[in-house]
C-alpha positions in Angstrom: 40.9 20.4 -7.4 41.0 17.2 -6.4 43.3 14.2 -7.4 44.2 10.6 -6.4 44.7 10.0 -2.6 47.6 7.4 -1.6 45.8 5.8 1.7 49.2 5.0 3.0 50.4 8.8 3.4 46.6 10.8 2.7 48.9 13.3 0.1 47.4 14.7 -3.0 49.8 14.6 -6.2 50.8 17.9 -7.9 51.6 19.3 -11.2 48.5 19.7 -12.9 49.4 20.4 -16.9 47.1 20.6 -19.6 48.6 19.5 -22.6 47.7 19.4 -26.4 48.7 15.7 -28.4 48.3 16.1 -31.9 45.4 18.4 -33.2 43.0 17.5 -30.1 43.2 19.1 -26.6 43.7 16.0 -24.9 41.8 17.6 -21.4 39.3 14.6 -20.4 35.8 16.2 -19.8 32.6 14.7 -19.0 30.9 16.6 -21.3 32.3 15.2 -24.1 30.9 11.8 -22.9 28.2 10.3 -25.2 25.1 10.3 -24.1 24.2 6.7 -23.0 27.4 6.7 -20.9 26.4 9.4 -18.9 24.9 7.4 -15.7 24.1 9.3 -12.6 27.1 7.6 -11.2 29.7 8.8 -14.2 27.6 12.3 -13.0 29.7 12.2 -10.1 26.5 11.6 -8.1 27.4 8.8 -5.9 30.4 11.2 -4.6 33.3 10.9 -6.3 35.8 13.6 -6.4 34.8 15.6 -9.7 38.6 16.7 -10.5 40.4 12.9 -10.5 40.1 12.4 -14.1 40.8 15.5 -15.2 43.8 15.1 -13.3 45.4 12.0 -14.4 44.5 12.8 -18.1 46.6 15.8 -18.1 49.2 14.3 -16.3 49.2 11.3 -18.8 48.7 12.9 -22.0 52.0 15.1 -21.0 53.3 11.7 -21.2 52.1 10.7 -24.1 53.3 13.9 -25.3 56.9 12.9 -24.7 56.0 9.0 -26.1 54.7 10.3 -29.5 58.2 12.7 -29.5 60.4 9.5 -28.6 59.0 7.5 -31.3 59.0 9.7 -33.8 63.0 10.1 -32.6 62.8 5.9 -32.9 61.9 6.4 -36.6 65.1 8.1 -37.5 67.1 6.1 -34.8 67.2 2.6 -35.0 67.3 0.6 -31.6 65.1 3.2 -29.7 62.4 1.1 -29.3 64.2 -1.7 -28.2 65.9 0.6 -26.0 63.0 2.0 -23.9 61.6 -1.6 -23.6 64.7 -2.7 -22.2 65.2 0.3 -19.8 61.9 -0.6 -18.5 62.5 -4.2 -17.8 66.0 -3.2 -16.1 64.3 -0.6 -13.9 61.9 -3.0 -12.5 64.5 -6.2 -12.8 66.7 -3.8 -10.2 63.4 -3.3 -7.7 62.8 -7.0 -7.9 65.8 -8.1 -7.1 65.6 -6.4 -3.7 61.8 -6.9 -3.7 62.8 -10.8 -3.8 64.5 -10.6 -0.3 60.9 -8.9 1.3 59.3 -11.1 4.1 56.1 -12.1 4.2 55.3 -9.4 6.4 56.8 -6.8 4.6 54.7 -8.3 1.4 51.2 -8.4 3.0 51.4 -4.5 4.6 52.8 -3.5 0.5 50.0 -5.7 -1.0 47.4 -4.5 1.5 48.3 -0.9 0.8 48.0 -1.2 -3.1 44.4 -2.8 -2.9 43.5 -0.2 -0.7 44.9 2.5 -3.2 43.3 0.9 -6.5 40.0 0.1 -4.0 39.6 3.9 -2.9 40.8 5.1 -6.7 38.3 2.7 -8.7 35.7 6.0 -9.5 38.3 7.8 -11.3 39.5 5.3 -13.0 36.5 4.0 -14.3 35.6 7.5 -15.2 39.0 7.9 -17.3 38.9 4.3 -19.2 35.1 4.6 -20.5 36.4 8.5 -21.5 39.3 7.2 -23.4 38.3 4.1 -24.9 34.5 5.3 -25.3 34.1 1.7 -24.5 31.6 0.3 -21.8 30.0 1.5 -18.5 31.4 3.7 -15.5 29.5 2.0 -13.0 30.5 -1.3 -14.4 34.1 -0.7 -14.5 34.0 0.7 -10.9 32.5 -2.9 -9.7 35.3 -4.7 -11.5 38.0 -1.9 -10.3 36.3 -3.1 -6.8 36.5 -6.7 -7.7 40.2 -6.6 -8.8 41.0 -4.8 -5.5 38.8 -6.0 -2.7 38.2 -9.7 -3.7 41.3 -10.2 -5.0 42.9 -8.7 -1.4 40.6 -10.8 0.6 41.1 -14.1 -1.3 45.0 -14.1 -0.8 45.4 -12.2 2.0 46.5 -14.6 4.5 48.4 -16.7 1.4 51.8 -17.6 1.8 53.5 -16.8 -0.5 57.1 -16.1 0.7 59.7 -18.8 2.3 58.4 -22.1 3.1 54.8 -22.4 2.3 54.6 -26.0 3.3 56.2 -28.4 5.6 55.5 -31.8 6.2 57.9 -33.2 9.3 57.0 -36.4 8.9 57.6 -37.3 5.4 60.4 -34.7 5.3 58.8 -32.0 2.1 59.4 -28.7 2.3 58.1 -26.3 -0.9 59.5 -22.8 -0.6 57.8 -20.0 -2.9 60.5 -18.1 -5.5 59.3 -15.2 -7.2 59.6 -15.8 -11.1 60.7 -12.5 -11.8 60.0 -9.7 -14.0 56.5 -10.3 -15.5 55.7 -8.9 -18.7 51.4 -8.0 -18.2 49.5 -7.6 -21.5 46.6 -5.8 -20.9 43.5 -5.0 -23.2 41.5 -2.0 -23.7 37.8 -3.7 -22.7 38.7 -4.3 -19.3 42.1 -1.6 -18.7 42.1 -0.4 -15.3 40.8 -3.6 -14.2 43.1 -5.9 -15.5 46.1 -3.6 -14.7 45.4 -3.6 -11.0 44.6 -7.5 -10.8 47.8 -8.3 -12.3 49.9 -5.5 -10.4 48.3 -6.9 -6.7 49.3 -10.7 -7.7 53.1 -9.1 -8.7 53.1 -7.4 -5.4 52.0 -10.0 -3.6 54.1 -13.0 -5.4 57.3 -10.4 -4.9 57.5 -10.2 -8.8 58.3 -6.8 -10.3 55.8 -6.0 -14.0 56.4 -3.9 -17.0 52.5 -3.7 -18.3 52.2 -3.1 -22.3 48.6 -1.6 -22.7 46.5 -1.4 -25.4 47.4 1.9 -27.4 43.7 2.3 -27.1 43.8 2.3 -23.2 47.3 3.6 -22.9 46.6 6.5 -20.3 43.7 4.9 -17.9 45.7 1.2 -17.7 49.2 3.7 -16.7 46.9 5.3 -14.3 46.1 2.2 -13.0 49.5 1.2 -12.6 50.8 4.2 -11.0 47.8 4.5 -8.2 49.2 0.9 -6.9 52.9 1.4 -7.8 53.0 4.9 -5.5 51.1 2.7 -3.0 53.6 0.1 -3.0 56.1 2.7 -2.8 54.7 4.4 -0.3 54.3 1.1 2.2 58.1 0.2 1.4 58.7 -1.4 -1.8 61.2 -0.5 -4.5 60.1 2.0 -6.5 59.6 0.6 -10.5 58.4 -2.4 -8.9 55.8 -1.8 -11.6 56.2 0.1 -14.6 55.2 0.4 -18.1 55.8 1.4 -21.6 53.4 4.0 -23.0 51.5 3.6 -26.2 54.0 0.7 -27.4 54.3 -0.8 -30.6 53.3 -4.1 -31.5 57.5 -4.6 -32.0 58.0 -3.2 -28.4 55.0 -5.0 -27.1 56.8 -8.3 -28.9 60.2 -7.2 -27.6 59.3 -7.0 -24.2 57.6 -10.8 -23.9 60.9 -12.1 -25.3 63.3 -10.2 -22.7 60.8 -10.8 -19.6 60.4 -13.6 -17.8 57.2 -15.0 -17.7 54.1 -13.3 -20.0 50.6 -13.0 -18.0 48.6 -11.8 -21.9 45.3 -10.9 -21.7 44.1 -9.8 -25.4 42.8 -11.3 -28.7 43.6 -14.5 -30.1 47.0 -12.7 -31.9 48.2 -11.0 -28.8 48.0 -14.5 -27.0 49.3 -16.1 -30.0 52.4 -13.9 -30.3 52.9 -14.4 -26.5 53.4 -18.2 -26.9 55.5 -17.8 -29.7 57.9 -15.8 -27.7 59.9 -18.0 -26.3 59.2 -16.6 -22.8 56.7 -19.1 -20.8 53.6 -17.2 -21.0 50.0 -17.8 -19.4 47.7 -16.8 -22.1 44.0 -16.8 -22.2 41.6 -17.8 -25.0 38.6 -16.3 -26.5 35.3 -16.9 -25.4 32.3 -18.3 -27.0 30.0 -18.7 -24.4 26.7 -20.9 -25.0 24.0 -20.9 -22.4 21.5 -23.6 -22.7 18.0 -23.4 -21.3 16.3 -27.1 -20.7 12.5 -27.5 -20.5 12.6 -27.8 -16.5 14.7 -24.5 -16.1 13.4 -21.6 -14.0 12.7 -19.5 -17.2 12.6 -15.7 -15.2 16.1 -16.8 -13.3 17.6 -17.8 -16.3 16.9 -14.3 -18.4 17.6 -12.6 -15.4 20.9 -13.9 -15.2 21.8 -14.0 -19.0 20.8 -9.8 -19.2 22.5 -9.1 -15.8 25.8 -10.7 -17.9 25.8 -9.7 -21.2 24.5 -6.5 -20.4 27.3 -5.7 -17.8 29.8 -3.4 -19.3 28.2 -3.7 -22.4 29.0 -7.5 -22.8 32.7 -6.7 -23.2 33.9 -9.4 -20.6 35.1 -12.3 -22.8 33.4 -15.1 -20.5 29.8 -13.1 -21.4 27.1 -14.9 -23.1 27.6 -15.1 -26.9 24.4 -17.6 -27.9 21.5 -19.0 -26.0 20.1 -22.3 -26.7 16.0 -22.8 -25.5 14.2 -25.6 -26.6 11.4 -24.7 -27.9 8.7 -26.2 -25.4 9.7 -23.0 -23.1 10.9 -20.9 -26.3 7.8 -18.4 -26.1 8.0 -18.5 -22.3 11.7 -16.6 -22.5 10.9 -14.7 -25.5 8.2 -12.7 -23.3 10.7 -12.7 -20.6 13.2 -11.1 -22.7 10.8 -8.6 -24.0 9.9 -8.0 -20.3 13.3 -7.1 -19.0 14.1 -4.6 -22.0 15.6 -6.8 -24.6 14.2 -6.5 -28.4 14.0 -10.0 -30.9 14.6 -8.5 -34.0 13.5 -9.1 -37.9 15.4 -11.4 -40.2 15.6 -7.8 -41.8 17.6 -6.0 -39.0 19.0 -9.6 -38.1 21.1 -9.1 -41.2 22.0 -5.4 -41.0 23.4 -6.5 -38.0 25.8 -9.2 -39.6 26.6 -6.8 -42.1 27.4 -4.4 -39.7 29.3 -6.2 -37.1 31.7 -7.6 -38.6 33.8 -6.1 -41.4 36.3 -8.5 -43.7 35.4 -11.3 -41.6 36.4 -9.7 -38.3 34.4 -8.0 -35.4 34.3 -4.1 -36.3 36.0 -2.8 -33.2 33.8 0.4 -33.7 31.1 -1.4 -32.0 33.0 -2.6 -29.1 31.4 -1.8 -25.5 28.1 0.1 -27.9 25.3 0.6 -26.6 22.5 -1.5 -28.1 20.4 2.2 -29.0 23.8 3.5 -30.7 24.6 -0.3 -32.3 20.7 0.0 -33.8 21.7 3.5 -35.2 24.7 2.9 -36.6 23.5 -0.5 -38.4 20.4 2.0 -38.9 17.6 -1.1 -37.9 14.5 -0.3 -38.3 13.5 -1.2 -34.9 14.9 2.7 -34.1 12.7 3.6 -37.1 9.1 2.1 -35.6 10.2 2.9 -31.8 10.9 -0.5 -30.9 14.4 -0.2 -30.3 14.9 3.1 -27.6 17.8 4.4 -25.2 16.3 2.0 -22.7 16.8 -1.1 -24.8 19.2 -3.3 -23.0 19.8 -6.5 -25.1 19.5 -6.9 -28.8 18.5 -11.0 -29.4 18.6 -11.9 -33.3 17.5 -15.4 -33.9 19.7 -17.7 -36.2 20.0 -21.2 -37.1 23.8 -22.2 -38.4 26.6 -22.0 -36.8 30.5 -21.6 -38.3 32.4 -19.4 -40.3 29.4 -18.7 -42.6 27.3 -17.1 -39.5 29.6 -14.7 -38.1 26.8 -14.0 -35.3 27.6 -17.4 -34.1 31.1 -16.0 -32.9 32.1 -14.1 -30.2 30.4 -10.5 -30.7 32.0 -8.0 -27.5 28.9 -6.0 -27.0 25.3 -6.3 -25.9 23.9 -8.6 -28.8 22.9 -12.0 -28.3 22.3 -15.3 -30.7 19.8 -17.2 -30.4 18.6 -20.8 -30.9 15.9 -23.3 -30.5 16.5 -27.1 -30.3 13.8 -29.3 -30.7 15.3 -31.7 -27.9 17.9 -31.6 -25.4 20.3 -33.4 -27.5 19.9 -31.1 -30.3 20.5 -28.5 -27.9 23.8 -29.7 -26.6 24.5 -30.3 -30.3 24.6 -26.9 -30.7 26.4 -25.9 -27.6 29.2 -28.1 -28.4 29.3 -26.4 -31.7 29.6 -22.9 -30.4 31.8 -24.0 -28.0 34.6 -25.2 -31.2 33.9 -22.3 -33.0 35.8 -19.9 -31.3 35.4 -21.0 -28.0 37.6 -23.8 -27.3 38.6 -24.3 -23.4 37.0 -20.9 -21.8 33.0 -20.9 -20.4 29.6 -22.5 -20.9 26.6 -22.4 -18.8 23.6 -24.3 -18.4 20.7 -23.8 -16.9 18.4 -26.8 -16.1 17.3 -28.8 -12.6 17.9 -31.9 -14.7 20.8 -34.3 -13.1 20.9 -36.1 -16.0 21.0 -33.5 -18.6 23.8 -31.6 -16.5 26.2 -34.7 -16.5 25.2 -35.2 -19.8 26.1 -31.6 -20.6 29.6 -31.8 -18.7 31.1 -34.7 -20.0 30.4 -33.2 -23.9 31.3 -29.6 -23.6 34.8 -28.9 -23.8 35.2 -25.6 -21.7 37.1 -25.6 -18.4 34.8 -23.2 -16.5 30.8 -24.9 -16.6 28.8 -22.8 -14.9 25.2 -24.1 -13.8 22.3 -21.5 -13.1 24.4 -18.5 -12.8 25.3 -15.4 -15.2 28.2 -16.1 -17.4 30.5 -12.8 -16.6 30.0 -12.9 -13.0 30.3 -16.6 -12.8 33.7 -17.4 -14.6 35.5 -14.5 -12.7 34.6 -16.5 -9.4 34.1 -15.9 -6.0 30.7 -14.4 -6.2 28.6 -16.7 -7.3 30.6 -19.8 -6.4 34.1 -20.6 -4.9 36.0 -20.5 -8.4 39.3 -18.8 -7.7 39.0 -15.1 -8.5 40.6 -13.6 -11.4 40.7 -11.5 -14.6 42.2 -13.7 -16.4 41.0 -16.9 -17.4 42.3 -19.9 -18.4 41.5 -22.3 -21.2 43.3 -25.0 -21.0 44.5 -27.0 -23.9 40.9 -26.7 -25.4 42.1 -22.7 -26.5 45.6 -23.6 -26.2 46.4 -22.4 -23.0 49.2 -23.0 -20.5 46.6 -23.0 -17.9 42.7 -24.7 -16.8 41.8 -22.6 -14.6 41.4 -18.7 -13.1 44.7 -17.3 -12.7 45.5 -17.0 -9.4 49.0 -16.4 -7.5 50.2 -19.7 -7.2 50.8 -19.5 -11.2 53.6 -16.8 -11.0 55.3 -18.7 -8.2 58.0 -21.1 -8.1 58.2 -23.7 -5.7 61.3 -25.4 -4.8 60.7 -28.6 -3.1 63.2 -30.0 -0.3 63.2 -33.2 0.3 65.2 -34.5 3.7 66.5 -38.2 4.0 63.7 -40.6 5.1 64.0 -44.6 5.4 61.0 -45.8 4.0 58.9 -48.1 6.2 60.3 -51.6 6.7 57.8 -54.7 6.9 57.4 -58.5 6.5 54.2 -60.6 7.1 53.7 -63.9 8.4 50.7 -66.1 8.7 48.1 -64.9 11.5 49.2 -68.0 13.6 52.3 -70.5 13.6 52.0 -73.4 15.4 55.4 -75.3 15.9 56.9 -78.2 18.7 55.7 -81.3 19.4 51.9 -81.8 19.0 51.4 -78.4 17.4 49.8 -80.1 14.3 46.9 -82.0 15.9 45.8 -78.5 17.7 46.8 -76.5 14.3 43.9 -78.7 12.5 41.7 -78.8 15.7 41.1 -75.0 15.2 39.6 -75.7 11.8 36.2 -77.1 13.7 33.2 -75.8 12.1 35.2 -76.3 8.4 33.2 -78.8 6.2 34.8 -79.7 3.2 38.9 -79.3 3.2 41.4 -80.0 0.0 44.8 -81.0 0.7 47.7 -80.5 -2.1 51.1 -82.8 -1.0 52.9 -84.8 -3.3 52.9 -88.6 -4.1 56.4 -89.3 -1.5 54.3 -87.6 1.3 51.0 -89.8 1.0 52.8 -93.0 0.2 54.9 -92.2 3.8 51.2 -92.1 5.4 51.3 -88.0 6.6 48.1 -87.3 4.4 46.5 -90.1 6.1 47.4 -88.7 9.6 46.0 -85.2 8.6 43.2 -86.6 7.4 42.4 -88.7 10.5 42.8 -85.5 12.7 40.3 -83.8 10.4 37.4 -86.8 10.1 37.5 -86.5 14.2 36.3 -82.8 13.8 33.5 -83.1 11.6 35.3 -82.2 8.3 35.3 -84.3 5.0 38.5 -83.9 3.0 40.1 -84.6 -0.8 43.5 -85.2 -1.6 45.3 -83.9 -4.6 49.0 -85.0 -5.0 49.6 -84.8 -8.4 52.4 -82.2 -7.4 55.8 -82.4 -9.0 59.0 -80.7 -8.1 58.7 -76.8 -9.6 55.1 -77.8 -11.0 54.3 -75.9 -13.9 51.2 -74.4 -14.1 49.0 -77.0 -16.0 49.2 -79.1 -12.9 48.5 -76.6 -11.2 45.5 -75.9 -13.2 44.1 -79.0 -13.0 44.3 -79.0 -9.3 42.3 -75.6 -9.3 39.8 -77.1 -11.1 39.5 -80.5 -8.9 39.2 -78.0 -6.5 36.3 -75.9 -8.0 34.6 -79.2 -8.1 35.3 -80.1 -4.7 34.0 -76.9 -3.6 36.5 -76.6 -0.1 36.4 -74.0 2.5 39.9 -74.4 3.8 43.0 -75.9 2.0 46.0 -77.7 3.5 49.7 -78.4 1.9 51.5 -80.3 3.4 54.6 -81.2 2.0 58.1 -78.7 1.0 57.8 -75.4 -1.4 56.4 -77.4 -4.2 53.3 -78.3 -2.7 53.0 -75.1 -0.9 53.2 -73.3 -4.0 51.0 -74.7 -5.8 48.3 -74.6 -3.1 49.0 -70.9 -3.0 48.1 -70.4 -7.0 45.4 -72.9 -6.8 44.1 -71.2 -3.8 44.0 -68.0 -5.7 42.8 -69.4 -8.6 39.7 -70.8 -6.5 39.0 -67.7 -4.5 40.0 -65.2 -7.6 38.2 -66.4 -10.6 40.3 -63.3 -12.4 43.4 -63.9 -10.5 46.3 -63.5 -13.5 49.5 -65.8 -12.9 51.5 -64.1 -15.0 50.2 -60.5 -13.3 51.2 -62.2 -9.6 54.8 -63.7 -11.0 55.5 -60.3 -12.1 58.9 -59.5 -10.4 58.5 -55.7 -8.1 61.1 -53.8 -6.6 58.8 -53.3 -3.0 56.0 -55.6 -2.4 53.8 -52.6 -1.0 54.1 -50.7 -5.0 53.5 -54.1 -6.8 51.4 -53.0 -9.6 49.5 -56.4 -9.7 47.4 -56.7 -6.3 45.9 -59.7 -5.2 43.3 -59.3 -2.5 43.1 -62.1 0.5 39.5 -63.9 0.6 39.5 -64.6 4.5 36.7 -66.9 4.9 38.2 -70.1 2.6 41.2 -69.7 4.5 44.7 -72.3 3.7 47.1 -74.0 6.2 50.4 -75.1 5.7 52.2 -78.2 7.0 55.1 -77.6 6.2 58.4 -80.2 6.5 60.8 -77.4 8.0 60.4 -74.3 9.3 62.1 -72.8 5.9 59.2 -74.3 3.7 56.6 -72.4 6.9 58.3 -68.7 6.0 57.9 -69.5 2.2 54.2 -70.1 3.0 53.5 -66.5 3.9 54.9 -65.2 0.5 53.6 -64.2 -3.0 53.3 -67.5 -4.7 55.5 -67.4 -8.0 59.3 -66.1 -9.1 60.4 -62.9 -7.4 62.9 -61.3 -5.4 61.7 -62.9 -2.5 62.3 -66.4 -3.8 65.4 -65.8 -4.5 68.3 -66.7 -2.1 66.0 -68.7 0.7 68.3 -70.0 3.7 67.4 -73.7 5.1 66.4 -73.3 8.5 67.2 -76.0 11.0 64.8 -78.6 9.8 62.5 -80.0 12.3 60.8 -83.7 10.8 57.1 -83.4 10.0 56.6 -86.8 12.1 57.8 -84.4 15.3 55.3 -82.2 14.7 52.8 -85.0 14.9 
């Protein structure tokens, strides 16, 4: 017989048992498979070993032998329960402890180990979920057994994710990754062996330790799961009960062990996730889907039902990011319809259309009896009468009922978990998004849309309306939002919503979620500065070469006040300037500390003038107020009161005032104090405060 190979030390497990749990031999044989799950690959004809299952059914159902023996013990005992969640947790919080001191190197060989294990293991396992849940495909699960081992492996391989993961000398950051601990994994029973290996490989390889809770549907493949990477792990050098799990638990243990855990990865319906943010333990919980894909008039109509079968058909539309409701205006309605017809799906009568609601969903909720169905055994069991007149076979793939409303009084405008799709026509693209936004709050909230269309305008139209985190455009739904096939989303099994579904998290979960990064910062001085003018011209004579640099100027406004023109300096300047070709104004209506009517009015002399250089001349009044009036010329938006505004570092200022270099201003100042006020922010600040008089040098010297 064969049985699960560890690639780390090639030995087979022992101890095959058949067991008995309750009044049914709980042996797992293929031949008790329904038919339309027996594919040539569940056969065993792509070469898998034909006694794996077998196997790890016996050995888990002598398990669950001893589970159903404890609980019944728990009914008579109070605190049992309790007490094998919390042996659990202090197992594994014992292995992580000492898993927390691993290198990095130690971490990579243990995580490449385990995706190896669940990689070489994913037949088996796909084989012993679709036997025990009845749920789904086997060659469907094997690709996302593949996906959650290989991509997952080769996306964070080379990841730090121990020690310092980043270190920036210069500005002195250093982020070093801490494990957060004892996860508690919630995993559900459409996508079991999956999600148990994609959540045990990010444990591994964030050095956290996880106690999954499976669904008591999927209680023996999701352990199975669990062990194959565990012994792995074990086998490459980690502690053993690095992972580890609680078999068929209540929902009281399940609730139990996201309080005592600490951090909650839940994957599960909308009360699962619920109940793990009501914990009190942070939790990353995903949403449900209500995926709409839109079809535009310029979409490529055989890509698009392509795509939209290959989705909802994989795994028998159990993946919660799978198309719910399509959305085809009807210029290119009949075009998919045929399309649909030609790939194996069936549009059925407003007859079977309502057998079908009837039949789905029972008290309002989704009948889990039709879970992971095929579309022949959904038609019999909601007995349609497109299995009646032959239109509905074994071969049938997709099952499209046409509907109009959407909301609580169309339940086939909610998530359905299986291989039937809504569908809708729109008379224009903005009924059609109409719609799509609809679906998208009714149920929906925060998880995945698509759209196809080569339309730029009615793709940004279609992102900024839809509120989903993950908007895919001309790809399948299922195989799109899980990423890194086709596009470079982050891949993952569970999937974020945001606070559109009122989720933690907006994105794929990935490892950097169950990490905790310490950040350390060392001591830097921050940057010291000061700016002066571009040129300072000073001594004897520097004036007349100063203004003599101004040739090619035309038209120049000088601001000084009424004791500098009386004393004839303005006149000076000005002869200086007439001898170069440029024509000048003066304002000197400039009082001491000018308020900023004055100043006003010289701005708006000086928007008359129309100058392409001004001059002050005079002490920190003058200068000042050729400064605002400057600005106010050259920034028709400039804001006084935005520029006074006092800072604490003139580089963070949250008012910014940007330099106009080709009206430039000059400064003639009457000391060299007023000259280093020049090349300041004009109005009060910190830099005003407290100015030193230089040794004054006489303006007439600088003549």
């Amino acid at each position: 017989m064969h049985s699960i190979m560890n690639p780390s030390t090639n030995r087979l497990r022992a101890g095959v048992r058949t067991v008995s749990l309750g009044d049914q031999h709980a042996r797992i044989s293929l031949r008790n498979l329904p038919r339309h799950l027996r594919s040539p690959c569940f056969r065993g004809d792509v070469g898998a070993p034909k006694g794996d299952i077998e196997k790890i059914g016996d050995e888990i159902c002598a398990e669950r032998s001893s589970t159903v023996e404890r609980q019944l013990l728990a009914s008579t005992q109070g605190g049992c329960l309790q007490s094998r969640v919390s042996e659990a947790l202090a197992k594994t919080r014992s292995a992580e402890l000492e898993y927390s001191q691993f290198t990095q190197s130690q971490v990579d060989v243990i995580f490449k180990e385990a995706a190896l294990a669940a990689n070489m293991n994913r037949i088996p396992l796909a084989k012993l979920a679709v036997e025990e849940t009845g749920i789904g495909l086997v060659e469907d699960k094997v690709i996302k057994n593949h996906f959650a081992s290989e991509e997952i492996y080769n996306r964070y391989k080379n990841e730090k994710t121990v020690g310092v993961v980043y270190s920036d000398p210069l500005s002195g950051i250093e982020k070093i990754a801490e494990p957060m601990g004892t996860l508690c994994g919630i995993v559900p029973c459409t996508n079991p062996t999956s999600t148990a290996i994609f959540k045990c490989l990010l444990g591994l390889k964030t050095r956290n330790g996880i106690v999954l809770a499976p669904h008591p549907r999927a209680s023996a493949c999701t352990i199975a799961a669990a062990r194959v990477v565990h012994d792995a792990a074990v086998a490459a050098g980690a502690p053993p009960n690095i992972i580890s799990w609680i078999e068929n638990p209540t929902k009281d243990e399940t609730f139990e062990l996201m309080k005592q855990s600490d951090m909650i990865i839940a994957t599960g319906g909308p009360a699962m996730v619920h109940s793990s943010y009501s914990s009190g333990t942070p939790a990353i919980g995903v949403g449900a889907g209500n995926t709409p894909a839109l079809i535009d008039e310029g979409a490529d109509i055989a890509m698009a039902v392509n795509y939209i079968l290959l989705s909802k058909t994989f795994d028998q539309g159990v993946i919660c990011a799978s198309e719910q409701a399509v959305i085809v205006l009807e210029r290119v309605a009949p075009a998919f319809l045929h399309e649909v017809g030609h790939r194996g799906g069936v549009v059925l009568t407003p007859g079977d259309v309502d057998r079908v609601r009837r039949g789905l969903f029972v008290d309002g909720r989704l009948n889990p009896d039709t879970v992971g169905r095929a579309p022949y055994d959904l038609a019999r069991m909601f007995e349609l009468e497109g299995v009646q007149n032959g239109q509905i076979t074994e071969h049938t793939r997709l099952l499209l009922t046409p509907i109009d409303s959407v909301g609580p009084d169309e339940p086939l405008s909610g998530e359905k978990l299986c291989p039937i799709l809504a569908m809708y026509t729109a008379e224009s693209f903005d009924g059609a998004l109409e719609t799509a936004d609809r679906l998208v709050r009714n149920g929906g909230e925060g998880h995945t849309s698509v759209i196809y269309s080569n339309n730029v305008e009615h793709i940004r139209a279609w992102e900024n309306r839809i509120k989903t985190v993950r908007m895919l455009v001309n790809m399948p739904a299922s195989q799109g939002a899980i990423g890194d096939i086709f596009n470079n989303l982050d891949p993952s099994l569970t999937l974020g919503c945001g606070s559109f579904g009122h989720n933690s998290v907006s994105s794929n979960v990935q490892a950097s979620h169950l990490l905790n990064y310490k950040t350390v910062a060392n001591r830097r001085e921050n940057m010291l500065w000061f700016r002066i003018p571009p040129k300072i011209y000073f001594k004897a004579g520097a004036l007349n070469v100063a203004l003599r640099d101004l040739a090619g100027r035309k038209r120049a406004f000088i601001v000084s006040d009424r004791p500098l023109l009386d004393l004839g300096y303005v006149d000076e300047v000005q002869g200086i300037l007439e001898e170069i070709g440029c024509a000048s104004q003066v304002y000197y209506h400039v009082n001491p500390d000018p308020d900023i009517e004055s100043i006003r009015a010289g701005a708006r002399e000086l928007e008359s003038y129309g100058a392409d250089v001004i001059l002050a001349i005079g002490g920190g009044s003058p200068m000042d107020a050729a400064k605002i009036m400057w600005l106010l010329y050259t920034k028709p938006d400039f804001s006084f009161e935005g520029v006074s505004t006092r800072f604490l570092d003139i580089r963070k200022r949250i008012y910014e005032v940007g330099i106009d270099l080709e009206r430039r201003a000059l400064a003639l100042p009457d000391s060299l104090t007023r000259a280093t006020r020049f090349a300041r922010s004009p109005g009060p600040g910190p830099e005003r405060e407290g100015t030193a008089r230089l040794h004054s040098h006489n303006l007439r010297d600088w003549l």
